[in-house]
Each structure stands twice: as structure tokens, then as C-alpha cells.
C-alpha positions as a printed Julia matrix, in Angstrom:
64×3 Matrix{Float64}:
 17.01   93.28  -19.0
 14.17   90.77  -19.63
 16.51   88.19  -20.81
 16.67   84.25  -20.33
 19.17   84.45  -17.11
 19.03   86.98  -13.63
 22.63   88.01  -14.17
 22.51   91.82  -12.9
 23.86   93.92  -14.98
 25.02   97.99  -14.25
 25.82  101.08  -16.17
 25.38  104.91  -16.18
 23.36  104.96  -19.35
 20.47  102.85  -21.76
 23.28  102.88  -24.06
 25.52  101.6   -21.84
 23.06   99.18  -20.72
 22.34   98.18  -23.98
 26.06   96.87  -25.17
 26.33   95.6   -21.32
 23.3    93.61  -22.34
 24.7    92.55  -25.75
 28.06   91.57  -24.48
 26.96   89.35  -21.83
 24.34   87.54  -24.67
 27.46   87.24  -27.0
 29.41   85.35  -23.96
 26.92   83.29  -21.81
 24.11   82.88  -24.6
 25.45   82.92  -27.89
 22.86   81.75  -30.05
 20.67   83.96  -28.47
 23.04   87.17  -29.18
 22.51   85.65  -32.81
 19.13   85.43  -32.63
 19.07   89.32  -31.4
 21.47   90.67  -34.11
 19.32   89.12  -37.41
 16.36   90.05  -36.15
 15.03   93.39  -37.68
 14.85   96.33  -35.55
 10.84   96.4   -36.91
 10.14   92.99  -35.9
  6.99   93.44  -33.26
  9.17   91.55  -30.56
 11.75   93.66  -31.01
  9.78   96.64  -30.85
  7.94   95.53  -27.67
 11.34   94.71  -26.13
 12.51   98.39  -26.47
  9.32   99.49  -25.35
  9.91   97.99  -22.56
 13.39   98.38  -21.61
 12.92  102.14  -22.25
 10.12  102.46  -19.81
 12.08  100.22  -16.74
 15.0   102.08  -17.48
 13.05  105.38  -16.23
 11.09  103.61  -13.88
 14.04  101.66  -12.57
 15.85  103.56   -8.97
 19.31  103.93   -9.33
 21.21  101.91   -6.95
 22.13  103.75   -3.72
């Protein structure tokens, strides 16, 4: 997902992905899950990291 660790993470959906993503930042990298959850959803890092993770997620092969 981008993030500060290689953990690999699975799920059906982005949204999925998303609270996979969230859950593992609340448990192995707390402050960072903070971090995430104050910062504004129109904050330009925040906006560039959905940008992002939208376009892997279609880019991205489904595992086999």
C-alpha cells in the first residue's frame, strides 16, 4: 500500500484493502495510524496517496 513496512496485505476489494491497510497501521504502526486519521482527507498528501492507491489497485494482477 505505499506504507513504511512490506507486510503484504490481501482482499477482494479497495475497500477492503483500505481497512486491511488501516488495521494493520493501528497494530504495527500506531502513531502512524494517528497520523493518517487527523489528517484531512484534502490534505495534498492525502490526495496523492489515493491517487495512487486507486490507480495500482487497477493496475495491480490479482493473485493467481
Amino acid at each position: 500500500m505505499g506504507g513504511m513496512c512490506d507486510t503484504a496485505l490481501h482482499a477482494e476489494t479497495k475497500d477492503e484493502m483500505m481497512g486491511a491497510g488501516m488495521a494493520h497501521l493501528e497494530v504495527a504502526h500506531p502513531e502512524m495510524a494517528e497520523s493518517v486519521k487527523n489528517m484531512p482527507k484534502e490534505d495534498p498528501m492525502m490526495v496523492a496517496w489515493v491517487e495512487k492507491f486507486n490507480a495500482d489497485w487497477e493496475t495491480t494482477p490479482e493473485d493467481t
